[in-house]
C-alpha atoms as an extended CHARMM CRD file, in Angstrom:
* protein
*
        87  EXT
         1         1  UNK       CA             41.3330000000       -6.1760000000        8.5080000000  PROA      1               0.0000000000
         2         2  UNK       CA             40.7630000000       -5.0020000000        4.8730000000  PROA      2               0.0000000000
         3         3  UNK       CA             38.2200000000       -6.0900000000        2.8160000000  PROA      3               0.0000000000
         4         4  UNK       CA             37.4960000000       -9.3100000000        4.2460000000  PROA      4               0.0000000000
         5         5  UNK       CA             40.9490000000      -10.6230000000        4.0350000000  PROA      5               0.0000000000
         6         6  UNK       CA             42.7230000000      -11.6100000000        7.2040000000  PROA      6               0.0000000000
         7         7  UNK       CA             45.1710000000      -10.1320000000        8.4660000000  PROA      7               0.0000000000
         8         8  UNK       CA             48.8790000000      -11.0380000000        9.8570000000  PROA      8               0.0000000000
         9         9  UNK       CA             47.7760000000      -11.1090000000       13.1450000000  PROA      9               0.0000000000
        10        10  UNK       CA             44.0280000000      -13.1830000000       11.7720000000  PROA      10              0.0000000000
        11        11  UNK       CA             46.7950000000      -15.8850000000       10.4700000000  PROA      11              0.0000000000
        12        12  UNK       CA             48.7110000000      -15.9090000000       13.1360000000  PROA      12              0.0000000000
        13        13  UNK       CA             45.7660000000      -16.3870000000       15.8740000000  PROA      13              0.0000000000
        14        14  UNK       CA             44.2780000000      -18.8180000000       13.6400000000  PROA      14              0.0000000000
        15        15  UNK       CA             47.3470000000      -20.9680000000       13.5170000000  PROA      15              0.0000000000
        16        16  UNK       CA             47.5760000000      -21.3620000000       17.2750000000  PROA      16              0.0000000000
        17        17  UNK       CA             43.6190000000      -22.3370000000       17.1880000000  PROA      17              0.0000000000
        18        18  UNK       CA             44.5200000000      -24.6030000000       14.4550000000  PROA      18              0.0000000000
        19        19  UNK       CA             47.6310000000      -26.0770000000       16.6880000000  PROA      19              0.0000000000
        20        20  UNK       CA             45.7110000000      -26.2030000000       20.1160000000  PROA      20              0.0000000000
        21        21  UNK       CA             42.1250000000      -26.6740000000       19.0300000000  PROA      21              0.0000000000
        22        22  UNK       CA             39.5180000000      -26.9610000000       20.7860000000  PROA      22              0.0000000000
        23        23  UNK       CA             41.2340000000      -23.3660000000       22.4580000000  PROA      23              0.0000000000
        24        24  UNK       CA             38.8440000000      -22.0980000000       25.2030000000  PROA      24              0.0000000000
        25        25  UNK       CA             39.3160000000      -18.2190000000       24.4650000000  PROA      25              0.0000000000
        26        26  UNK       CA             41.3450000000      -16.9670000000       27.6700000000  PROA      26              0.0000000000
        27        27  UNK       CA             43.9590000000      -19.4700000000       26.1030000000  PROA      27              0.0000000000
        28        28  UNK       CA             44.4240000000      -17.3850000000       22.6190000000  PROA      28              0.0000000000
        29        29  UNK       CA             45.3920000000      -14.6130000000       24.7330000000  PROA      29              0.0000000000
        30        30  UNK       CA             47.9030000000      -16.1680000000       26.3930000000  PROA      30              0.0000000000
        31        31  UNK       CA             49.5360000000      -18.2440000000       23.4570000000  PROA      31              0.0000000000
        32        32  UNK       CA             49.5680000000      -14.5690000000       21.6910000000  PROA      32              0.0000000000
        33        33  UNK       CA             51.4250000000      -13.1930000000       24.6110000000  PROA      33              0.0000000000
        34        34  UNK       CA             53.8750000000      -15.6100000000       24.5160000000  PROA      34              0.0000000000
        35        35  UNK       CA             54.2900000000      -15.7330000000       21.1140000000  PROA      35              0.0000000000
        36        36  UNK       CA             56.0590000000      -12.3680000000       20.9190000000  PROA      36              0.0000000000
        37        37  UNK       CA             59.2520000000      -10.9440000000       22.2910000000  PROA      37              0.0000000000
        38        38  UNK       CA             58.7130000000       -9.3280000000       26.0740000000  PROA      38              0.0000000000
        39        39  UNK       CA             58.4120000000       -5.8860000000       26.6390000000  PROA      39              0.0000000000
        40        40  UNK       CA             59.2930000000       -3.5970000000       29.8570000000  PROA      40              0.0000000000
        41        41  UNK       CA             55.8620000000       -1.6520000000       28.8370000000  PROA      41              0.0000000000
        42        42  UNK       CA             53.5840000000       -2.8000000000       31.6770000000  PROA      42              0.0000000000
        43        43  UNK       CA             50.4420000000       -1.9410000000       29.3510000000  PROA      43              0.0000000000
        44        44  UNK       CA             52.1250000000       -4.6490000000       26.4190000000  PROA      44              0.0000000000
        45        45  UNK       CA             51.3090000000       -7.9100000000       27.5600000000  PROA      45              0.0000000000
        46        46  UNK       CA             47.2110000000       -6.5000000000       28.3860000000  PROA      46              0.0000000000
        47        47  UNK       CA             47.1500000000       -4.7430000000       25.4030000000  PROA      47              0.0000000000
        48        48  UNK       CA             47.5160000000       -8.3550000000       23.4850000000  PROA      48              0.0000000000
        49        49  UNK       CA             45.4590000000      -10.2550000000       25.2490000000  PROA      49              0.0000000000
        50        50  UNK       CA             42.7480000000       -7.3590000000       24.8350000000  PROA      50              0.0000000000
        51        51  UNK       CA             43.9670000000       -7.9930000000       20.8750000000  PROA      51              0.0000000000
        52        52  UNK       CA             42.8900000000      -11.5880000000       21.4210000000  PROA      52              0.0000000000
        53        53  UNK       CA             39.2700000000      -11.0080000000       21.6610000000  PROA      53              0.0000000000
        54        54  UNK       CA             38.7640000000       -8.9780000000       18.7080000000  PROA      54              0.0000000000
        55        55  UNK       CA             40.5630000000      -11.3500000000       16.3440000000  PROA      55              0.0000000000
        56        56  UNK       CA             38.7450000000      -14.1730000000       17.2010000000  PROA      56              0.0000000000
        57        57  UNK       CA             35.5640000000      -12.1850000000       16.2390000000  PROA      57              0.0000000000
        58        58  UNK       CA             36.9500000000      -11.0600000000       12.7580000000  PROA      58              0.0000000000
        59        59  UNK       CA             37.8850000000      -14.7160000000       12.3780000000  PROA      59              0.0000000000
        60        60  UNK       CA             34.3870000000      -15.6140000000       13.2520000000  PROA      60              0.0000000000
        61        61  UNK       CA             32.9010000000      -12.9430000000       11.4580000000  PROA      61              0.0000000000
        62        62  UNK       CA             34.3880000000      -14.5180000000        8.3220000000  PROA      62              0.0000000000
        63        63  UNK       CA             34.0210000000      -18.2170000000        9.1150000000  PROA      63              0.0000000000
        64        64  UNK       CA             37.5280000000      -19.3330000000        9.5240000000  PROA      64              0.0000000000
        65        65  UNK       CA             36.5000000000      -20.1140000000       13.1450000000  PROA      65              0.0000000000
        66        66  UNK       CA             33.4410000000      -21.1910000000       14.9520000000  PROA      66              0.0000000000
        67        67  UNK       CA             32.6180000000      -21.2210000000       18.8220000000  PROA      67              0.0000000000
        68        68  UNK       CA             32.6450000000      -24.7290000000       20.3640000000  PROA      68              0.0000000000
        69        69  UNK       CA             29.7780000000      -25.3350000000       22.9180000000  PROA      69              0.0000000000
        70        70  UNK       CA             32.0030000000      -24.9380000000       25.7940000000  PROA      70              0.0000000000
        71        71  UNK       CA             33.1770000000      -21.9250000000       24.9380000000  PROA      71              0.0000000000
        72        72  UNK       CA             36.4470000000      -22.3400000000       23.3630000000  PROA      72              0.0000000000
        73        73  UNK       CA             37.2400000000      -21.6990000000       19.5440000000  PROA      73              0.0000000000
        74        74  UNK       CA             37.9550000000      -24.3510000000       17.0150000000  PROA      74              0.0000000000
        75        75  UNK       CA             38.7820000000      -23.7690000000       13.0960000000  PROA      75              0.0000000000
        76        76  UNK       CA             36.4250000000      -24.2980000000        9.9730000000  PROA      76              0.0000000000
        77        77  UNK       CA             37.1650000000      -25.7320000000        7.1620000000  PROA      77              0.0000000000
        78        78  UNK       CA             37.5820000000      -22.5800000000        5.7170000000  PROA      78              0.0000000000
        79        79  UNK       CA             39.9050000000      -21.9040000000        8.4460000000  PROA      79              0.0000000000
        80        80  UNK       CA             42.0980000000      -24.8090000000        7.8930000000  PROA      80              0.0000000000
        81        81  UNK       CA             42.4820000000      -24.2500000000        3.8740000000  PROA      81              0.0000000000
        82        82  UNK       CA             43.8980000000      -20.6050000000        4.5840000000  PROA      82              0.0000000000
        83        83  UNK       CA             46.9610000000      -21.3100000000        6.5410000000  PROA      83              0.0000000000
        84        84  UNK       CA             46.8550000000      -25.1560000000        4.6730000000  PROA      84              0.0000000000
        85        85  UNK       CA             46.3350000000      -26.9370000000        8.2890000000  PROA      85              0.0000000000
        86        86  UNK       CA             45.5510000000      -30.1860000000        8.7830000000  PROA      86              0.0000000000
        87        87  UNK       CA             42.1360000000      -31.6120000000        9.4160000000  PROA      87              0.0000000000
């Protein structure tokens, strides 16, 4: 992250909350996981759902998602005007 401005990977976790919302958090990790290409590194696929966790804190951090009461991660307004998803 730099300066407050997401990321690649911010947009890209985003967009799947914005696609799947309400996405209970264990779900973001495996939607990023599938998302990219397999890799014979046993450690890859752990590595990005470890990834998961701290993007959807940046993302909260900066209000382009919020925490629904069961847990699971939904987009802000905010949210939805950066990657232009609709409400």
């Amino acid at each position: 992250m730099s300066d407050g401005y997401p990321t690649a990977a911010q947009k890209e976790a985003l967009r799947l909350i914005c696609d799947h919302e309400p996405m209970p958090a264990h779900q973001l990790a495996d939607e990023l996981v599938a998302a990219r290409t397999p890799s014979t590194n046993p450690g890859y696929a752990p590595a990005i759902a470890r990834m998961a966790g701290t993007l959807a804190w940046r993302l909260q951090a900066q209000g382009f998602i919020a925490e629904t009461r069961v847990g699971g991660w939904a987009t802000t307004a905010e949210g939805r005007a950066l990657i232009a998803c609709p409400a």
